[in-house]
VOSEFI-861905 format. One record per atom (N, C-alpha, C): residue in three letters; z, y, x. Coordinates in steps of 0.2 Angstrom, whole numbers, padded with zeros to 4 digits, always signed. Example, Ala and Ser with C-alpha at 12.3 -4.5 7.8 and 13.67 -1.06 7.14 Angstrom:
2
ALA+0039-0028+0066;ALA+0039-0022+0062;ALA+0039-0016+0066;SER+0035-0011+0064;SER+0036-0005+0068;SER+0039+0000+0064;
This chain:
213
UNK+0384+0455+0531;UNK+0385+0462+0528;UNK+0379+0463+0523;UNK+0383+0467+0518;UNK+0376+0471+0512;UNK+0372+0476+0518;UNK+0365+0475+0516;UNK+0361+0480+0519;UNK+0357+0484+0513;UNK+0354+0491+0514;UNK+0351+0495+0509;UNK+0345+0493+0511;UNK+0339+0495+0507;UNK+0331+0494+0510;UNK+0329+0498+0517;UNK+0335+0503+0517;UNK+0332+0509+0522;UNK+0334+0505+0528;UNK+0338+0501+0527;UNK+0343+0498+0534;UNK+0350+0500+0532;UNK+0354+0505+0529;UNK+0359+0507+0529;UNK+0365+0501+0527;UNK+0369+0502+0533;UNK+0376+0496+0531;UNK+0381+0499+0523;UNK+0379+0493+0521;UNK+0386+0496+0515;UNK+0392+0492+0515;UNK+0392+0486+0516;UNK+0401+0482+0518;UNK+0398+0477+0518;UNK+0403+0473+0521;UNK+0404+0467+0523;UNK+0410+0464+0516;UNK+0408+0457+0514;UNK+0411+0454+0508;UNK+0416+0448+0513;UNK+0421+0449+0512;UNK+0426+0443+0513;UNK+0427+0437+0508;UNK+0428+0440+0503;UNK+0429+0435+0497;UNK+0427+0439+0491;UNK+0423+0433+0486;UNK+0422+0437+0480;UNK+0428+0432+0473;UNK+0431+0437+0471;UNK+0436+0436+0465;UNK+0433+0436+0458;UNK+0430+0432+0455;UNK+0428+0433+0448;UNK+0420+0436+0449;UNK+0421+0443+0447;UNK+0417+0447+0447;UNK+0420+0454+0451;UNK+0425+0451+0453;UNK+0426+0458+0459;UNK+0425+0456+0467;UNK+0424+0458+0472;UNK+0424+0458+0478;UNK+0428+0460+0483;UNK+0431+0457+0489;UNK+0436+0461+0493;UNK+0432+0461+0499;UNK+0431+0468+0502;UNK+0428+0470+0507;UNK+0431+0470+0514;UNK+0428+0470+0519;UNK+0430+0470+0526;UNK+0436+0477+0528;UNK+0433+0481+0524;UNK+0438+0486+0527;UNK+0443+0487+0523;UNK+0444+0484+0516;UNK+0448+0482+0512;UNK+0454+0477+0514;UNK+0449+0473+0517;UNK+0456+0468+0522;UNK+0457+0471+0527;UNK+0453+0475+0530;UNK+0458+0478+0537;UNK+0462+0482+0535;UNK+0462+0486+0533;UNK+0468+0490+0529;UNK+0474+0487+0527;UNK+0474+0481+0522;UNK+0477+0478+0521;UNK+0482+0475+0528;UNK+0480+0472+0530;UNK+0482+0471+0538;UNK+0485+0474+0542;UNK+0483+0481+0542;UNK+0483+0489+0546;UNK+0492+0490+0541;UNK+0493+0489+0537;UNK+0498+0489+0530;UNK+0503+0487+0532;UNK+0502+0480+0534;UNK+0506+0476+0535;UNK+0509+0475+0540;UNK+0504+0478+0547;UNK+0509+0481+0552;UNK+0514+0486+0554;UNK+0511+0489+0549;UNK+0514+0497+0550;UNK+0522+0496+0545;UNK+0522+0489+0541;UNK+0529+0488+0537;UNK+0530+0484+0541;UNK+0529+0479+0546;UNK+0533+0474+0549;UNK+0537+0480+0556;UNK+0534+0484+0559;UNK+0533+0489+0563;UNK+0543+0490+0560;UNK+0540+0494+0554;UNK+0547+0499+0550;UNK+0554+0492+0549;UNK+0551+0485+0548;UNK+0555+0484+0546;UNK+0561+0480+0552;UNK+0558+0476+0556;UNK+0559+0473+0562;UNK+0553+0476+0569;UNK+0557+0479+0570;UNK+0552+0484+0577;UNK+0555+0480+0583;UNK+0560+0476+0585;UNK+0559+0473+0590;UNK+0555+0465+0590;UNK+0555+0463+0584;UNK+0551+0455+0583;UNK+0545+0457+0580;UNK+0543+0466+0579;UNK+0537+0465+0576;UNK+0530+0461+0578;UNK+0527+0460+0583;UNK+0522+0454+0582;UNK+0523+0449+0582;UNK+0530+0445+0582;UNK+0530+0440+0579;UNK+0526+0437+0573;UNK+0534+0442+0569;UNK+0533+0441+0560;UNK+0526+0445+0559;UNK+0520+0446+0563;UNK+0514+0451+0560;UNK+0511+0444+0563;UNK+0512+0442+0565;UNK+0505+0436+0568;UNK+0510+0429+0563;UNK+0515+0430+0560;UNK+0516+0423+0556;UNK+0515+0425+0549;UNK+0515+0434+0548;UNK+0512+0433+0539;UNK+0502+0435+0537;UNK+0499+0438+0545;UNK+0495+0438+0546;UNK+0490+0434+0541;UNK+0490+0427+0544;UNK+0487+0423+0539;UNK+0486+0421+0533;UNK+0493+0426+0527;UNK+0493+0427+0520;UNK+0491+0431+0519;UNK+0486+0438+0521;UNK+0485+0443+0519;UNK+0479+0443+0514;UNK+0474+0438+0515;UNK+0468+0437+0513;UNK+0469+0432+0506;UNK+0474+0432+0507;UNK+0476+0426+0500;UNK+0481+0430+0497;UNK+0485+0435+0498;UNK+0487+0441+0496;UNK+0485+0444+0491;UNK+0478+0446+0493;UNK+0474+0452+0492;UNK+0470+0446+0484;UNK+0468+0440+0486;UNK+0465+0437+0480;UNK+0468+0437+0473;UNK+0478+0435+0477;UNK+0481+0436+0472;UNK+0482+0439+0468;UNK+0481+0445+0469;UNK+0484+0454+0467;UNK+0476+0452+0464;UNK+0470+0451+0464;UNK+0465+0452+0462;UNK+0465+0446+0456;UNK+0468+0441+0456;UNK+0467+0438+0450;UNK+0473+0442+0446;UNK+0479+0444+0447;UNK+0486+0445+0443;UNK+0481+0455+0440;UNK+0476+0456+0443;UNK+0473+0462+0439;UNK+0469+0459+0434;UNK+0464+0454+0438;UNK+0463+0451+0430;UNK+0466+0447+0425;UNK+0471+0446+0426;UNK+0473+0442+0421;UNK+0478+0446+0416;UNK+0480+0452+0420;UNK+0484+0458+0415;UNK+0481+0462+0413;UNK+0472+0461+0415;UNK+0469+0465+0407;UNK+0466+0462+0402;UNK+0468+0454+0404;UNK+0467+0448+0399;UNK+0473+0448+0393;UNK+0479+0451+0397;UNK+0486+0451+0394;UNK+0487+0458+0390;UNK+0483+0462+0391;UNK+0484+0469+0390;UNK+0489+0473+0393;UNK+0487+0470+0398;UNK+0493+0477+0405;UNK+0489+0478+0408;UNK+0488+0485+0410;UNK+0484+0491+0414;UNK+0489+0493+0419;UNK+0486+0495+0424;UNK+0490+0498+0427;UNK+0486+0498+0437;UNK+0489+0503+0440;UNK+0484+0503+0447;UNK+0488+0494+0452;UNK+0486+0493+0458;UNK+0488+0491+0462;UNK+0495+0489+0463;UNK+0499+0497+0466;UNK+0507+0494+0465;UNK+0510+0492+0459;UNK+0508+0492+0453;UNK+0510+0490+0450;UNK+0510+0480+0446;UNK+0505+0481+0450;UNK+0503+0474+0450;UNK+0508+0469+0456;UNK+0509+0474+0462;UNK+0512+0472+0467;UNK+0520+0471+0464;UNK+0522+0474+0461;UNK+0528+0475+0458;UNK+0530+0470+0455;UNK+0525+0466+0450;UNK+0523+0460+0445;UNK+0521+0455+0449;UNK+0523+0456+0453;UNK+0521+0448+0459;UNK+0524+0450+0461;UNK+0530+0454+0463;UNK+0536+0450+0468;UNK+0541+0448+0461;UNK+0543+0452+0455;UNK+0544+0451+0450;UNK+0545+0443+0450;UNK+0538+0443+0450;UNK+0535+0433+0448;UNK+0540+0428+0455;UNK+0537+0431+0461;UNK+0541+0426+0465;UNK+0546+0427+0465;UNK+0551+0434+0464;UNK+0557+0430+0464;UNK+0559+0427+0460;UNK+0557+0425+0453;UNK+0559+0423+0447;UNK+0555+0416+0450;UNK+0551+0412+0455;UNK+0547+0407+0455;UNK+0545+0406+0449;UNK+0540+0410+0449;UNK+0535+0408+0442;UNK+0527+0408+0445;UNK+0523+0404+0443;UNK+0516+0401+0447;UNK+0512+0408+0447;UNK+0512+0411+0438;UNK+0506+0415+0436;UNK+0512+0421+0432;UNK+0505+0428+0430;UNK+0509+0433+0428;UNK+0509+0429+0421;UNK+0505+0428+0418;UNK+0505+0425+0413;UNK+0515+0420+0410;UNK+0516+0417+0416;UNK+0522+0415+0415;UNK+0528+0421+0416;UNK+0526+0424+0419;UNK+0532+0429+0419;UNK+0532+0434+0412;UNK+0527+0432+0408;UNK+0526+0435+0401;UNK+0529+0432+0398;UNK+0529+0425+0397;UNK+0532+0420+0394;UNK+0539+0418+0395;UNK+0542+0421+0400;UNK+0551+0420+0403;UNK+0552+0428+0400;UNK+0549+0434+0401;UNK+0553+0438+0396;UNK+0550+0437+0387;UNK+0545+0437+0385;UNK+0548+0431+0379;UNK+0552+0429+0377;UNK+0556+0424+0381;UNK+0561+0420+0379;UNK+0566+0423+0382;UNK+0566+0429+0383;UNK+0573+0434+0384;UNK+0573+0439+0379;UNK+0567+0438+0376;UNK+0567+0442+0368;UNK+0564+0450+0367;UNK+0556+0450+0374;UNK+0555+0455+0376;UNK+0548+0454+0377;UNK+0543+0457+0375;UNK+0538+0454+0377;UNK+0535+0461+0383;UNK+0531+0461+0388;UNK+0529+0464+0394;UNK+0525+0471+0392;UNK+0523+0471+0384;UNK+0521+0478+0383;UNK+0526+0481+0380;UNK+0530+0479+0379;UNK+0537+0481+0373;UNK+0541+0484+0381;UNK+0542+0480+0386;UNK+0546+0481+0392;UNK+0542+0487+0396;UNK+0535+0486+0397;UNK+0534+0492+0401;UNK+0535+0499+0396;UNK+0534+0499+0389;UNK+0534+0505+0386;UNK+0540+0509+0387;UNK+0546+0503+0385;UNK+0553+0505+0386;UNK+0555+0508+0393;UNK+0554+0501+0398;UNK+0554+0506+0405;UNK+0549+0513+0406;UNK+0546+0516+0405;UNK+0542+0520+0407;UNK+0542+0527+0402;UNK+0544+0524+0398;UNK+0546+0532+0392;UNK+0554+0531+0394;UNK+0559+0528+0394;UNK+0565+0530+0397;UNK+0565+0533+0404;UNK+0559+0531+0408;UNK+0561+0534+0415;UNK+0558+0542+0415;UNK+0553+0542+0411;UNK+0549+0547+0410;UNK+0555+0555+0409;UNK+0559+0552+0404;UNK+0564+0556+0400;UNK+0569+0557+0404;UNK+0572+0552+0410;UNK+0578+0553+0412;UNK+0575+0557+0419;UNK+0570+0557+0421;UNK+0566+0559+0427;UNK+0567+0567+0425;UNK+0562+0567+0421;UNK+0561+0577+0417;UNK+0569+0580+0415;UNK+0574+0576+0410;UNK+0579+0579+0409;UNK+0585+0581+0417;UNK+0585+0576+0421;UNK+0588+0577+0429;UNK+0584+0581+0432;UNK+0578+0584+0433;UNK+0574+0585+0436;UNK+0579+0595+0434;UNK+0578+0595+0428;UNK+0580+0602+0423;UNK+0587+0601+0424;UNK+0593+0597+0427;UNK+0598+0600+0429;UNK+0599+0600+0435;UNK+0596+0594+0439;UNK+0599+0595+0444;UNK+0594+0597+0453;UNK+0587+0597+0450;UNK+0583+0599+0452;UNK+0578+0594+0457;UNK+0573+0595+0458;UNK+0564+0592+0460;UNK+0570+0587+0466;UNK+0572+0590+0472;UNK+0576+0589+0476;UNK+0579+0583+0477;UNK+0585+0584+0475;UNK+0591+0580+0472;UNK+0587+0572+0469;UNK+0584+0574+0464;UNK+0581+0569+0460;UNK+0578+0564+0464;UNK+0572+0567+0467;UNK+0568+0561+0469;UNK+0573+0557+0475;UNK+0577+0561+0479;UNK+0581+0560+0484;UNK+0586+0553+0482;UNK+0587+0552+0475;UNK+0594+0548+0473;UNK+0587+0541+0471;UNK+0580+0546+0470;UNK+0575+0539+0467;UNK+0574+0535+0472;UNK+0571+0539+0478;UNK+0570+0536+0484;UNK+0574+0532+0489;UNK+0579+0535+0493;UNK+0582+0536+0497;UNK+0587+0528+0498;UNK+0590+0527+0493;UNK+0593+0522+0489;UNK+0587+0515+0491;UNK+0582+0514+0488;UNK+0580+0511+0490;UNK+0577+0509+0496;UNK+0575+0515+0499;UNK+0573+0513+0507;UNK+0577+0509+0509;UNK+0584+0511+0509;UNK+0589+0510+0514;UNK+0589+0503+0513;UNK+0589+0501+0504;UNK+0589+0495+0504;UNK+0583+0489+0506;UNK+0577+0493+0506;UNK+0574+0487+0509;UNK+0572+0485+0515;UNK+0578+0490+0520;UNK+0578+0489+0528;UNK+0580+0484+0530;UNK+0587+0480+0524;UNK+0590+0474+0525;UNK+0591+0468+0521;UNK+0588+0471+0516;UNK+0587+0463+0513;UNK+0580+0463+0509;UNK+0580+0456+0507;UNK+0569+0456+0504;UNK+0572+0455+0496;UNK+0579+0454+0495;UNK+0577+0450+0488;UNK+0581+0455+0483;UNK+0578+0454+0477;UNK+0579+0460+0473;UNK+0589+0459+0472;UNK+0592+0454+0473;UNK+0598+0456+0471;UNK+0601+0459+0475;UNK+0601+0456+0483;UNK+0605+0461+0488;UNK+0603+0469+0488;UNK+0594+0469+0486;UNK+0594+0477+0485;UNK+0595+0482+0480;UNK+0596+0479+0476;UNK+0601+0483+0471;UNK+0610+0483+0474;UNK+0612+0477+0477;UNK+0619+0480+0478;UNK+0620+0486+0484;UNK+0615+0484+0488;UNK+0613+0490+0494;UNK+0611+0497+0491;UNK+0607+0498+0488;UNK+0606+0504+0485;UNK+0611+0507+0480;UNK+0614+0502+0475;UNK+0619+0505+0471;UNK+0623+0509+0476;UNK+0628+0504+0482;UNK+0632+0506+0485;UNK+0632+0511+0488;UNK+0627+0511+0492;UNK+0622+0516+0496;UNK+0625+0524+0492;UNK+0621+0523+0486;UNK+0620+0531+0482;UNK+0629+0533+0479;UNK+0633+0527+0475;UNK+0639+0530+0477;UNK+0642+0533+0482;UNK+0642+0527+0486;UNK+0646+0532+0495;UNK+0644+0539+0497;UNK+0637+0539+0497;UNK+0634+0545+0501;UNK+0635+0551+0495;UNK+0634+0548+0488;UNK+0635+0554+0484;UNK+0643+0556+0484;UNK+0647+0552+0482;UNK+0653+0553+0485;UNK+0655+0559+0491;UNK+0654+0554+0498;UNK+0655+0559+0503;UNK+0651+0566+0505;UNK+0644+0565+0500;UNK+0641+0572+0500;UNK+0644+0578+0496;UNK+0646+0575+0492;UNK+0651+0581+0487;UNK+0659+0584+0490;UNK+0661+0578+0494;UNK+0666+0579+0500;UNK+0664+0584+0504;UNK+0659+0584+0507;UNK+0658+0588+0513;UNK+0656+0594+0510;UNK+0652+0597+0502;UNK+0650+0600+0503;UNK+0659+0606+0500;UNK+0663+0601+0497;UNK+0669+0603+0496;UNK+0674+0609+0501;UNK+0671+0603+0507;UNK+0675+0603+0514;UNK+0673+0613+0517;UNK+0666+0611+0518;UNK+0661+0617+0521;UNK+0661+0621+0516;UNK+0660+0621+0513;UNK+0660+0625+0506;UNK+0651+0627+0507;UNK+0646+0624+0503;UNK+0639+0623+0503;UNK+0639+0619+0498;UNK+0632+0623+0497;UNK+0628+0620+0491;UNK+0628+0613+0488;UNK+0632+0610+0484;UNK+0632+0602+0482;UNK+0624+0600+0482;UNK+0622+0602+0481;UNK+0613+0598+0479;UNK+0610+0599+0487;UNK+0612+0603+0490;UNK+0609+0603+0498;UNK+0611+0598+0500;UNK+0618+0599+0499;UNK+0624+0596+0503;UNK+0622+0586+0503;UNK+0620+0585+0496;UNK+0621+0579+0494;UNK+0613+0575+0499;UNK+0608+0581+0496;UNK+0601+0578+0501;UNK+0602+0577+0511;UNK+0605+0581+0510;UNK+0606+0581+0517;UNK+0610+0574+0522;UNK+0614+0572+0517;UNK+0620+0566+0521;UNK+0614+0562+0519;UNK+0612+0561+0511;UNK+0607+0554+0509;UNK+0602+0554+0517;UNK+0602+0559+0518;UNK+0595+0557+0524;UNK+0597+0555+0532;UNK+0604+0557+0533;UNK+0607+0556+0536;UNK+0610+0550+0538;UNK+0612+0547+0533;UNK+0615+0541+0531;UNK+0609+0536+0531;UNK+0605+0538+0532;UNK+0597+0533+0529;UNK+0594+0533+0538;UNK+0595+0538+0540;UNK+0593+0538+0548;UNK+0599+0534+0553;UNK+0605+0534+0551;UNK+0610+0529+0552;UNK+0607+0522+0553;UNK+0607+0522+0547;UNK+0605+0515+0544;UNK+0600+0511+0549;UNK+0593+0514+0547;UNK+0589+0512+0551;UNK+0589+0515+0559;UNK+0594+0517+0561;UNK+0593+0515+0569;UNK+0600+0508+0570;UNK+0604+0509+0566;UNK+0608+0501+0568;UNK+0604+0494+0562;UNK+0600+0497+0562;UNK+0597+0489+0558;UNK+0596+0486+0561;UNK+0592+0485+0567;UNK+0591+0478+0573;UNK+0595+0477+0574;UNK+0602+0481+0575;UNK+0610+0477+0579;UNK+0611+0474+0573;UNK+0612+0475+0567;UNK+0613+0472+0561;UNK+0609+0465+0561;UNK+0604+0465+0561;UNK+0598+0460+0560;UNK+0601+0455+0565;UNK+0602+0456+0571;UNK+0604+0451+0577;UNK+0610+0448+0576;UNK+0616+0452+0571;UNK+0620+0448+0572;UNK+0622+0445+0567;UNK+0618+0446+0561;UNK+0617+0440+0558;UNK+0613+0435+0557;UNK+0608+0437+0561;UNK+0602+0429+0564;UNK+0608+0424+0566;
């Protein structure tokens, strides 16, 4: 541990990255993190899979810290999940470094600040313009909800896209049914099944999960 002259504790150093350091309560957190998704994601095998990805967490945490600096080497800025975002990116494209995953959109005729600028002023604009018709509500509801659902049942980016597209049809579908049927607020109506359908979901996931083991 760092000590002050007075005697006062300041952290404990796990590993140093470059010029940055990762602290003890940095990695307990991180750990703390990672039980709390294993928990949501598989709650009857959770300590398993928490005592078999336990021992990546530290090498995790390095990774995230070399791919921040190597994407202010690259000129991409940006907090932590976004970096996290950029490494799973990377691995499921099995790419070593971000630097590669710069080099493969390249050669799809895009370069990574051309791409973030794009995605992020089109999300910006479709976020603010939905936001002014269909309301705060609704919007984040179809951002989120869609998602979750899909990362309850599968890890990889292509099954979660077909889970969340399909997801957000259905529900918006049968939400505009019911609210047809009841006669209720379409926008209430719609938020309300997505959460419904989402508590669904996640209470038959482990019957799901067993019977495709």
């Amino acid at each position: 541990m760092l000590h002050l002259s007075a005697g006062q504790v300041v952290e404990e150093i796990v590993a140093r990255v470059n010029n940055q350091i990762i602290t003890r309560s940095e990695f307990s957190r991180s750990k703390d993190q990672l039980r709390d998704e294993v928990k949501q994601q598989d709650p009857n095998d959770a300590d398993k899979v928490y005592g078999a990805k336990e021992k990546d967490v530290l090498r995790d945490l390095i990774d995230q810290q070399l791919l921040l600096d190597k994407g202010k080497d690259l000129g991409i800025t940006g907090d932590t999940d976004l970096v996290k975002r950029l490494d799973e990116m990377r691995k499921s494209m099995k790419l070593d470094s971000l630097e590669a995953l710069e080099k493969e959109a390249e050669k799809q005729g895009m370069s990574i600040r051309l791409w973030d600028f794009l995605f992020y002023s089109s999300f910006g604009f479709v976020v603010t313009s939905s936001v002014a018709i269909a309301g705060v509500l609704l919007v984040f509801c179809y951002l989120i909800v869609p998602s979750v659902a899909a990362m309850l049942y599968a890890e990889n980016i292509g099954p979660r896209l077909a889970i969340g597209w399909t997801m957000g049809t259905v529900v918006s579908m049968l939400g505009v049914y019911l609210s047809l049927k009841i006669d209720l607020p379409t926008g209430a109506t719609i938020v309300c099944t997505f959460g419904l359908v989402l508590i669904v979901m996640g209470l038959f996931r482990g019957i799901v999960k067993r019977a495709l083991a």
